[in-house]
C-alpha positions as CSV (number, residue, x, y, z in Angstrom):
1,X,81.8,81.3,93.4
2,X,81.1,83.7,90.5
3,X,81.2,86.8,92.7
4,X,82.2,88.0,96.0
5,X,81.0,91.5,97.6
6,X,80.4,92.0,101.4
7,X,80.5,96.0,101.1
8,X,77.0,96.8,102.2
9,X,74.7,95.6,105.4
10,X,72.8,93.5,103.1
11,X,75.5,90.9,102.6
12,X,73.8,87.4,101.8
13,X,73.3,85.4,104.4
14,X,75.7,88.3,106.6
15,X,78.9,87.0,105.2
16,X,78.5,87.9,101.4
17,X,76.8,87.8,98.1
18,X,78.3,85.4,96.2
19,X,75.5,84.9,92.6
20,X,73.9,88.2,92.7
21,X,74.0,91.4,95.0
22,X,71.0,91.5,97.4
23,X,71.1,94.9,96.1
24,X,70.1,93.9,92.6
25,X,73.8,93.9,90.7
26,X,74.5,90.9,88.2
27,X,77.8,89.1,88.7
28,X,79.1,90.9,85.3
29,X,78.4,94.0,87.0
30,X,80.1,93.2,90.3
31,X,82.9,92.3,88.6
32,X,83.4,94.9,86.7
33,X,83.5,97.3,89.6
34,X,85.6,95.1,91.6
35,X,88.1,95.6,88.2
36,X,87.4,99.1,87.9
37,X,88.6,99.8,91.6
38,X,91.4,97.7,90.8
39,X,92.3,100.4,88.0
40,X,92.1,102.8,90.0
41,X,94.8,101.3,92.8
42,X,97.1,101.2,89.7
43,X,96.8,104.6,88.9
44,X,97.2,105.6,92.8
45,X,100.5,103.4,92.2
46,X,101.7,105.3,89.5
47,X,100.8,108.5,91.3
48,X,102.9,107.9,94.4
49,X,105.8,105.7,93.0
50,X,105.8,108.2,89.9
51,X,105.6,111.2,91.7
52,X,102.9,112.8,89.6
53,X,103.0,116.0,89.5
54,X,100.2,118.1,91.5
55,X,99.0,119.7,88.0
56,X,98.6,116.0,86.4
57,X,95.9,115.7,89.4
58,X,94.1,118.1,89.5
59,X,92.3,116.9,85.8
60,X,92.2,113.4,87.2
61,X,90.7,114.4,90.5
62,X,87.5,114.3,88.9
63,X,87.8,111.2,87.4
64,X,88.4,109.1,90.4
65,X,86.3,110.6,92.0
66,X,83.5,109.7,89.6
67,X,85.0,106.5,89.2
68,X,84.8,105.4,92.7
69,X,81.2,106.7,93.8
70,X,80.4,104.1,90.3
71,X,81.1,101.3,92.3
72,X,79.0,102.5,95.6
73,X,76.1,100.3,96.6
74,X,73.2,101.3,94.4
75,X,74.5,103.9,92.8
76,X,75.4,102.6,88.8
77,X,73.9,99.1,87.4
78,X,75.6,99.9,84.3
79,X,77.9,97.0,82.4
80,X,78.9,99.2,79.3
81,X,78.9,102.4,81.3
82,X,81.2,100.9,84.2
83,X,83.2,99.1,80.9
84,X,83.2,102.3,79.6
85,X,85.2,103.8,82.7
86,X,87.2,101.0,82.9
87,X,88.5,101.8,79.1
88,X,89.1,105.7,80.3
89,X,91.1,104.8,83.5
90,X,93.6,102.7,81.7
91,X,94.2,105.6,78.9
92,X,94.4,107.4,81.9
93,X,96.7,105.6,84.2
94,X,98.8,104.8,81.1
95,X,99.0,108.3,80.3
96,X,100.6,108.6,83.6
97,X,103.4,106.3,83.3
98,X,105.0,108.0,80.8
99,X,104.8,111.1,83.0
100,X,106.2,109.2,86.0
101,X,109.6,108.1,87.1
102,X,111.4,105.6,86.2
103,X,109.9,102.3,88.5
104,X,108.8,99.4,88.7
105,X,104.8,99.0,89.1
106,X,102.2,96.8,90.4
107,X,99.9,94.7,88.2
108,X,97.6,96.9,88.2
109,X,99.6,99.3,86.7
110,X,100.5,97.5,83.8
111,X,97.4,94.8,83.4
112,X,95.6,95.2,79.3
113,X,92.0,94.3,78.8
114,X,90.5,95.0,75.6
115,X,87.8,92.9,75.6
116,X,84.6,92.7,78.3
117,X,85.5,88.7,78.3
118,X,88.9,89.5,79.1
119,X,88.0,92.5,81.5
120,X,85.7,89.6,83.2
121,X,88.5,87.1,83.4
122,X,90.7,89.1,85.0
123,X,87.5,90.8,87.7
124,X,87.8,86.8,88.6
125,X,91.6,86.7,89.8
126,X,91.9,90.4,91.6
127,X,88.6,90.8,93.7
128,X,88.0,90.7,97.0
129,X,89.2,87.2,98.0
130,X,92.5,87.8,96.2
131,X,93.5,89.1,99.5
132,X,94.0,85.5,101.4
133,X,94.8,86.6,104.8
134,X,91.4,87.7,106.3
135,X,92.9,90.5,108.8
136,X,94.7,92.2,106.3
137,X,91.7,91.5,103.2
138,X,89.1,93.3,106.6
139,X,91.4,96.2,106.7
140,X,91.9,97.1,103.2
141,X,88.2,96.7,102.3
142,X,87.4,99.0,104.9
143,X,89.6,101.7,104.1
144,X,88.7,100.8,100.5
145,X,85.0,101.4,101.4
146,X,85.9,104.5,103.5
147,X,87.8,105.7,100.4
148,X,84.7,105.2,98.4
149,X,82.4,107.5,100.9
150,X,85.1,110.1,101.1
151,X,85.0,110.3,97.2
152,X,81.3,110.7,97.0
153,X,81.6,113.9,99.2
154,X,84.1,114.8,97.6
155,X,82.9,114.6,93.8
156,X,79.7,116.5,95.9
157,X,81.9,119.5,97.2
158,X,83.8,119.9,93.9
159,X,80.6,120.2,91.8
160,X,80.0,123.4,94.0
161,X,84.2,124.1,93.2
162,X,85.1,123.7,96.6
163,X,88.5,121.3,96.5
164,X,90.7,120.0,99.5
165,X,94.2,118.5,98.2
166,X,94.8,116.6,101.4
167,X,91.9,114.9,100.4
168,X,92.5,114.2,96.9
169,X,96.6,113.4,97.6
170,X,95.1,110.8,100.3
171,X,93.0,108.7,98.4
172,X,95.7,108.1,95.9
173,X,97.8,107.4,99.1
174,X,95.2,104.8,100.9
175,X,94.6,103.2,97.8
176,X,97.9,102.5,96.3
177,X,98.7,101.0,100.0
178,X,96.1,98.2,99.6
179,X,98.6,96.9,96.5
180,X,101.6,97.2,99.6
181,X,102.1,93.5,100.8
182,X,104.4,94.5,103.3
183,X,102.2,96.5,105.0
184,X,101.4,95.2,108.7
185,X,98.2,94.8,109.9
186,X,99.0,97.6,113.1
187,X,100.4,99.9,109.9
188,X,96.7,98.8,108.2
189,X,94.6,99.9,111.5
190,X,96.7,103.0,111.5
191,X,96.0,104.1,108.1
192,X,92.8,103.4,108.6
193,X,92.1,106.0,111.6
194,X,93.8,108.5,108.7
195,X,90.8,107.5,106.6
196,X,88.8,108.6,109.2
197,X,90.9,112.1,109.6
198,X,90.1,112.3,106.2
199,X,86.8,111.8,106.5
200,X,86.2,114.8,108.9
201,X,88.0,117.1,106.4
202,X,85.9,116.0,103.1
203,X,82.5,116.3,105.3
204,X,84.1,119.8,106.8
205,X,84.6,120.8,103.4
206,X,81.4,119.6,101.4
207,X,79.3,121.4,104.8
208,X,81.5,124.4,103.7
209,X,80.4,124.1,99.9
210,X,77.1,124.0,100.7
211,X,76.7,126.7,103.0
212,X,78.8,129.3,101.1
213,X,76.7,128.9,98.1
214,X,72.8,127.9,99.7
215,X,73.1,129.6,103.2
216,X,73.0,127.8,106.5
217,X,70.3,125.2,106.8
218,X,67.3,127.0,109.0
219,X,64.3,125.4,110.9
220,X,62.1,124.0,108.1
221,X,58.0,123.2,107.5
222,X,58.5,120.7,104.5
223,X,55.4,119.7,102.9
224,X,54.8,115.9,102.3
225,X,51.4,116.4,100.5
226,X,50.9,116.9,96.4
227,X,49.8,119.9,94.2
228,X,47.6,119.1,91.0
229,X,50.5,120.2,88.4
230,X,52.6,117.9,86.5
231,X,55.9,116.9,88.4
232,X,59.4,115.4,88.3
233,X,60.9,113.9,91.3
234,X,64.5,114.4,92.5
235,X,66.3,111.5,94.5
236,X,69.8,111.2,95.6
237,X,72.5,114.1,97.2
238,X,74.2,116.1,94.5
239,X,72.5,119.7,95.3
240,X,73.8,120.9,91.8
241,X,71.7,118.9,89.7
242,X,68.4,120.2,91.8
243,X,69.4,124.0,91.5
244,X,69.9,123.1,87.4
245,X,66.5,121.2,87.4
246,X,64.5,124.0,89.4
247,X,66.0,126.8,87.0
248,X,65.1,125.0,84.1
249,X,61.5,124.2,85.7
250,X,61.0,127.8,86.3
251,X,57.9,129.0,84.9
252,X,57.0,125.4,83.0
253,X,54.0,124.6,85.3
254,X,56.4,121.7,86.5
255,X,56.5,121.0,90.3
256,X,59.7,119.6,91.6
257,X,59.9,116.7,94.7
258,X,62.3,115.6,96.5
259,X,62.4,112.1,97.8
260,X,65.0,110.2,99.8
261,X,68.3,112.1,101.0
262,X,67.2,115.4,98.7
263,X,64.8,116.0,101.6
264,X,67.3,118.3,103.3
265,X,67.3,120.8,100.2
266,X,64.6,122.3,101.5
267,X,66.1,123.3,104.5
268,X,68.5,125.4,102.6
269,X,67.5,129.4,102.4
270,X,68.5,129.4,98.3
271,X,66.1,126.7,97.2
272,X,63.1,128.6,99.1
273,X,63.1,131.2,96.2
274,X,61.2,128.5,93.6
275,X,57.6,128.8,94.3
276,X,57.9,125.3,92.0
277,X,59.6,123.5,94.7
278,X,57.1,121.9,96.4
279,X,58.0,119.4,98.9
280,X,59.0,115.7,99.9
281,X,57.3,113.0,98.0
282,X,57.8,109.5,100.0
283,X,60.0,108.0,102.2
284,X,63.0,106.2,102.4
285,X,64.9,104.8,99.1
286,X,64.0,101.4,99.7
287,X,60.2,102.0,99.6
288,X,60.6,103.6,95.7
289,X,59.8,100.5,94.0
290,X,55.6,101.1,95.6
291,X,55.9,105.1,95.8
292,X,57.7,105.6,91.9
293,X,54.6,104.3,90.4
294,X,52.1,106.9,92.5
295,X,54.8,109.4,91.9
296,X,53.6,109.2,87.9
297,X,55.8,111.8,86.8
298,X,59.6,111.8,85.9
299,X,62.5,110.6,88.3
300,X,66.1,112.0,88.3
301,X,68.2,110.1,90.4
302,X,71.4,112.5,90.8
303,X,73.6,109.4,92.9
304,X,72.3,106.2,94.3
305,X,70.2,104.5,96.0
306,X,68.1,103.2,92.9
307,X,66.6,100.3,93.4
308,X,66.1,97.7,89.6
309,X,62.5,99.0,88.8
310,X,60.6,95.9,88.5
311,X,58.0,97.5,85.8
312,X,58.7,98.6,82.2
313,X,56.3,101.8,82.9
314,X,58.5,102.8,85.7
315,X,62.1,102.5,84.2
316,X,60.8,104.3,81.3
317,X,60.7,107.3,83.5
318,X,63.5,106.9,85.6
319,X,66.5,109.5,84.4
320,X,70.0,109.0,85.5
321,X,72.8,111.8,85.7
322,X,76.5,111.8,87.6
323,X,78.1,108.6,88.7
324,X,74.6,107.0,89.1
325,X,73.3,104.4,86.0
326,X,70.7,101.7,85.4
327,X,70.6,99.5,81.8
328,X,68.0,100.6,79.5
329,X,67.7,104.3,81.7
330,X,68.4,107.9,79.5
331,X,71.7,109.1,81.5
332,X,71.8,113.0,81.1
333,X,75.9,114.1,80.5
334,X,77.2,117.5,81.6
335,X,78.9,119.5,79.2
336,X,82.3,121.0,79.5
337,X,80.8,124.0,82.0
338,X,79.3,120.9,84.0
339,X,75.8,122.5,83.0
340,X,72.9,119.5,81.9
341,X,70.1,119.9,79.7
342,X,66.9,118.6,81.6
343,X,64.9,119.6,78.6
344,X,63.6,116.0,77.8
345,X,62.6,115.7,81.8
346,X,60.4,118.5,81.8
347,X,58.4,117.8,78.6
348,X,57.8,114.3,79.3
349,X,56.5,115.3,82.7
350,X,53.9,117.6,80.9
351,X,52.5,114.6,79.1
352,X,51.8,112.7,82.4
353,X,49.9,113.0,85.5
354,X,50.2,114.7,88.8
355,X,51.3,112.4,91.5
356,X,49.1,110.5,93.5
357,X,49.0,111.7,97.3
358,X,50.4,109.3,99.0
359,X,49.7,111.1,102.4
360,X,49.6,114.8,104.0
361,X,50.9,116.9,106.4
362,X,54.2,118.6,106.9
363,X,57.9,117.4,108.8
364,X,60.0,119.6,110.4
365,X,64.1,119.5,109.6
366,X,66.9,121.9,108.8
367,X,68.9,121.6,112.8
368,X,72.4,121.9,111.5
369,X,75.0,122.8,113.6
370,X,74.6,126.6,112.8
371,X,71.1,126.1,113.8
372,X,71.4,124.4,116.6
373,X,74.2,126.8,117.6
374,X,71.8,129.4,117.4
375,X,69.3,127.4,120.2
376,X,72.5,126.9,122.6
377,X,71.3,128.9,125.8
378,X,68.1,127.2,125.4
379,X,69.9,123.5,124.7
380,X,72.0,124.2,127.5
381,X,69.4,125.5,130.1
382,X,67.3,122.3,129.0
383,X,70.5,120.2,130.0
384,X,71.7,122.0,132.9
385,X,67.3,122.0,134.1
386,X,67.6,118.1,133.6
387,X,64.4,118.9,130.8
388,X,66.7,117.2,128.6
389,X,68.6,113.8,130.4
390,X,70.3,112.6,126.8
391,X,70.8,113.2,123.4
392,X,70.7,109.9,121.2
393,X,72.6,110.4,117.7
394,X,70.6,108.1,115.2
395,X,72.6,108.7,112.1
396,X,72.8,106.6,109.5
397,X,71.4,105.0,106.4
398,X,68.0,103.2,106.3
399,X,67.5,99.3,104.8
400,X,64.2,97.4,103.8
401,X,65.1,94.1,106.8
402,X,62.8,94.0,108.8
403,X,65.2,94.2,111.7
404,X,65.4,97.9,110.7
405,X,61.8,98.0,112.4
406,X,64.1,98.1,116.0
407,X,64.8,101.6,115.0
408,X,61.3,102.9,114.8
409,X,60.5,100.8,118.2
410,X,63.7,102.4,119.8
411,X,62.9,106.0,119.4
412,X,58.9,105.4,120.4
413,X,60.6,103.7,123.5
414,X,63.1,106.6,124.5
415,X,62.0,108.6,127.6
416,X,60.4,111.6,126.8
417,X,63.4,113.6,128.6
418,X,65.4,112.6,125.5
419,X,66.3,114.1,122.1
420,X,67.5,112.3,118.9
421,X,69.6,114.2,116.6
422,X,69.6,112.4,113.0
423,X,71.2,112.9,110.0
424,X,70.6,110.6,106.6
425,X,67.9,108.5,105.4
426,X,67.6,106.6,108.8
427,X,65.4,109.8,110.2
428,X,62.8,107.9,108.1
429,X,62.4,105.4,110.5
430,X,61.0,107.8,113.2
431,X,60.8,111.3,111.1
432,X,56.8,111.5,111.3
433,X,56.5,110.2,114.4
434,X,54.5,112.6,116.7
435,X,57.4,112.0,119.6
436,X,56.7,116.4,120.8
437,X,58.7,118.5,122.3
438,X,61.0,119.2,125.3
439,X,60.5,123.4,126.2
440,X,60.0,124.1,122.6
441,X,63.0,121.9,121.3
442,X,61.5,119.3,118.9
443,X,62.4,115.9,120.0
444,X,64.3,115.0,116.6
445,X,66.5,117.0,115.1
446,X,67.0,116.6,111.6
447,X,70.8,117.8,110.4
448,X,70.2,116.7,107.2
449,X,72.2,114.3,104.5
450,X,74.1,112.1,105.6
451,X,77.3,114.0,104.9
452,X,76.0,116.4,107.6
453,X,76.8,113.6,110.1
454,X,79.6,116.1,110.3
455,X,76.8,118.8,111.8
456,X,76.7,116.2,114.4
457,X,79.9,115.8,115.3
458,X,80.5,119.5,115.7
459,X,77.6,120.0,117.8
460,X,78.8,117.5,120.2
461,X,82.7,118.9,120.5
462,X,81.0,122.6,120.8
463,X,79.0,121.6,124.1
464,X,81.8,119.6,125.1
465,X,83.5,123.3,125.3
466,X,80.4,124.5,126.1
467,X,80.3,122.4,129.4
468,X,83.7,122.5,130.0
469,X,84.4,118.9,129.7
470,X,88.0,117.5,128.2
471,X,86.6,114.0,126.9
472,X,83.8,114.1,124.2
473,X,82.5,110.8,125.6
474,X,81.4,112.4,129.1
475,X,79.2,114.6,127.2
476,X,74.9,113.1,127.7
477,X,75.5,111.9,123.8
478,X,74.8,108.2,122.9
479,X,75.5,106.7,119.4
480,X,73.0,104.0,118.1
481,X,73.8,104.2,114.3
482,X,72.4,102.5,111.5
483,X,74.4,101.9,108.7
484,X,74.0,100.5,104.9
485,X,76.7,101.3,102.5
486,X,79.9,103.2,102.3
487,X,79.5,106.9,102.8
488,X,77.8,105.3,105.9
489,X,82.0,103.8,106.6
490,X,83.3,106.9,106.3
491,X,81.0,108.9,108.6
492,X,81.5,105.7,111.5
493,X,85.7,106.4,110.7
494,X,85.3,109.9,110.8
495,X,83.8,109.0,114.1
496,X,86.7,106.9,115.7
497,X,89.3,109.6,114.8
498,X,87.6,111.8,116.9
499,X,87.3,110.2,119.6
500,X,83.7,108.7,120.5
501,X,83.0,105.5,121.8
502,X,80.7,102.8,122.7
503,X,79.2,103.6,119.2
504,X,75.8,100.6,118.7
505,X,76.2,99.8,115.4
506,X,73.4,97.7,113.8
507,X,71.5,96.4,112.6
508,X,74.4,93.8,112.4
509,X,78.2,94.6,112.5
510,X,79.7,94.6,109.0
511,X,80.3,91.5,107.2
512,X,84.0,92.7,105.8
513,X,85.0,92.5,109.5
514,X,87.0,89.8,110.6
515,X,86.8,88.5,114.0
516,X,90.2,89.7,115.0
517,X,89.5,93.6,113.5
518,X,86.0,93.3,115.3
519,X,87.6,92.6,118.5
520,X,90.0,95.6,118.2
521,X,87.3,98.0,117.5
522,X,85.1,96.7,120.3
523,X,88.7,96.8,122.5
524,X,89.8,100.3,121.6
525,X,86.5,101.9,120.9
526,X,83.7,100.1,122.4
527,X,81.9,99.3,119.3
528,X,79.2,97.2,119.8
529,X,76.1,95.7,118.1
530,X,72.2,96.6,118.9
531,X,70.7,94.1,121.4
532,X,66.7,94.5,122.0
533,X,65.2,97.7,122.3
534,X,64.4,97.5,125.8
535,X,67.6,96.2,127.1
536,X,69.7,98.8,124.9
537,X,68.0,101.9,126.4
538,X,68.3,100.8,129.5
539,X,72.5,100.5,128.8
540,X,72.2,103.8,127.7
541,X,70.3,105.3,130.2
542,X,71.8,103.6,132.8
């Protein structure tokens, strides 16, 4: 076995890939992430046996953040970049020790590689398997995994300068425990509800970022046709990059698309000010390797998902920036201010053509919780009427198996008395379906990202008070979540710690769980894979 890595839905053969990632990673590349996070538990060990000081951290924040949304599904393909990091952390966790006090660390606290043959050899004796007992080895990875989502909102969040110490002080916590051999597997399940805890504040704090500095997220037309003008096409989360991009576009005769989870940008009051914003350009991010090459401008991906282009012509337009990297791909830096020069973008989009319209029309998005706050007489009325007999949250990520298709079949199927309140790239599964509207009240609402899973969650605990109810789960909410990678972990934690239950999961359960942590979650929490579409709305109706 050259490699080992279960972390996403796509798991070979749903147990793991084991000679090359599904998701297009080489087995140098997988194991350099796997030693990168490995780094990064040292330097969590250093922080809490060394008692770092809270100043030391607040440089390094950054950093781990950064390194861990590297090593997220998709996101960086990138041998010498990821080699690269690896080289930092260790000048950085060694930089540490002499700060700390006076203990004795874990291996990977002390390990030296100065070689990628000897960074390689030792990726081969610390990854996943390493962990022989397969309870404990399901725990960790999944609060590993949660830890990974929790970074990426919160490398979003401070990008915007919004900062949450319990956070920050946790991930060094959570991660330095997965070195702790003594740790029980009840003391594992516990820490990993705190993940979830966590996981509410970092998505609290990232909805905060981005509403303090781009408004509230209001109703939204967003236009999925083309304009004649040359374009560049923005695909990932990180807000920050698009408001750079659109001010250096201004006045260019460069249009800007979104495409994949940057859909939601346009929901945002700020961004409506550039008339060079234009609208949504494609669908989900699996379907880039067909739509990139009609696209025939520029694309930025700002985080994952990038899929390996499988033409020359495409990669050769295909810019990375942030924690995000792909071999042979220009990777724009930020400079000490965090501001990027987008320069060589916008002038290779003026030597290209305008995309290719790929179809026409418009989709409606932008229900956030402060939006859909603003409805709540007419959401309750709906309820109270019996207009509306259920909400169905369908949040989640979005995969090219064709099992996906049960998602698209699911919300055709739903009774028309129904509403489906989405967040992340799995709204493109039923998005531009015509599926109308109950007394005005479109029949999906679109929260946005899938950070804004959050949006979700606070809808549903404000008509809990709303209705008077003490138990979330008596509310008319069902779960039937899709999920992919690891911000997708964090969002299904975040979940648990507040309470719901009888989450579906699908389209299959996750292949780090082992059978004894799979029966605890569908013990406790009623977890609970996807069955056919007809017999799991009838469940849920019934």
């Amino acid at each position: 076995m050259t490699m080992f890595c279960f972390q996403c839905q796509e798991a070979a053969g749903g147990r793991g890939c084991t000679i090359r990632g599904v998701c297009g990673k080489n087995e140098g590349v997988a194991k350099l992430q796997d030693l990168l996070i490995y780094t990064l538990k040292g330097i969590s060990d250093v922080v809490v046996k060394g008692k770092i000081k809270k100043d030391e951290l607040e440089s390094l924040n950054p950093e781990m953040f950064s390194s861990l949304f590297m090593t997220i599904t998709n996101a960086n393909f990138d041998a010498d970049a990821i080699e690269n990091q690896i080289k930092k952390m260790i000048s950085v966790r060694d930089r540490l020790k002499e700060k700390a006090e006076a203990v004795d660390f874990h291996d990977a606290a002390t390990f030296q590689v100065n070689s990628r043959e000897e960074m390689l050899e030792k990726a081969g004796t610390i990854g996943v398997l390493a962990t022989e007992n397969e309870d404990i080895r399901s725990l960790r990875e999944m609060i590993i995994y949660g830890i990974k989502g929790m970074a990426a909102y919160a490398e979003h969040a401070k990008n915007i300068g919004k900062e949450d110490p319990e956070v920050s002080n946790f991930i060094y916590e959570a991660l330095a425990a997965t070195l702790d051999d003594s740790l029980t597997v009840d003391q594992l399940v516990s820490l990993t509800l705190k993940t979830g805890e966590h996981g509410v504040k970092v998505m609290a704090l990232l909805d905060e970022a981005n509403t303090s500095k781009y408004g509230n997220p209001e109703i939204t037309e967003v236009n999925i046709g083309v304009r004649n003008n040359p374009a560049i096409l923005v695909s990932g989360h990180d807000l920050t990059d698009l408001e750079q991009l659109l001010e250096q576009t201004k006045g260019t005769g460069v249009d800007v698309y979104t495409h994949g989870e940057m859909l939601p940008a346009h929901y945002y009051p700020y961004f409506k000010k550039y008339d060079n914003f234009v609208g949504n350009y494609g669908n989900s991010w699996w379907k880039q390797l067909s739509e990139f090459e009609t696209f025939n401008g520029p694309i930025l991906f700002t985080t994952n998902c990038i899929v390996p282009p499988r033409n020359e012509d495409v990669r050769k337009r295909i810019f990375t920036t942030g924690s995000s990297g792909y071999p042979g791909c220009k990777h724009i830096e930020a400079d000490e201010n965090g501001k990027k020069d987008f320069s060589e973008i916008i002038e290779l989009a003026k030597t290209l053509p305008a995309p290719a319209e790929i179809e026409s029309g418009s989709i409606v998005g932008g229900f956030a919780h402060n939006q859909v706050m603003a409805l709540a007489d007419k959401v309750v009325d709906a309820v109270k009427s019996g207009a509306i007999k259920k909400f169905f949250v369908m949040a989640g990520c979005d995969g090219r198996m064709k099992s996906r298709e049960y998602y698209t079949e699911f919300a055709k199927k739903l009774p028309s008395d129904t509403v489906i309140l989405t967040a992340g790239c799995a709204k493109y599964r039923y998005n531009k379906l015509n599926l109308g509207d109950i007394g005005g009240i479109p029949r999906v609402l679109d929260a946005g990202q899938c950070n804004d899973s959050y949006s979700l969650a606070v809808i549903a605990l404000k008509l809990k008070e709303v209705f008077g109810l003490d138990d979330i789960n008596k509310l008319p909410i069902a779960y039937n979540i899709a999920w992919y990678e690891q911000k997708a972990v964090i969002v299904l934690l975040a979940l648990l710690y507040l309470g719901v239950k009888n989450i579906h999961l699908g389209p299959t359960l996750p292949s780090f769980l082992s059978p004894n942590v799979a029966k605890v979650l569908v013990k406790e929490f009623g977890i609970s894979g996807i069955g056919t579409v007809e017999e799991d709305i009838e469940a849920f109706m019934g």
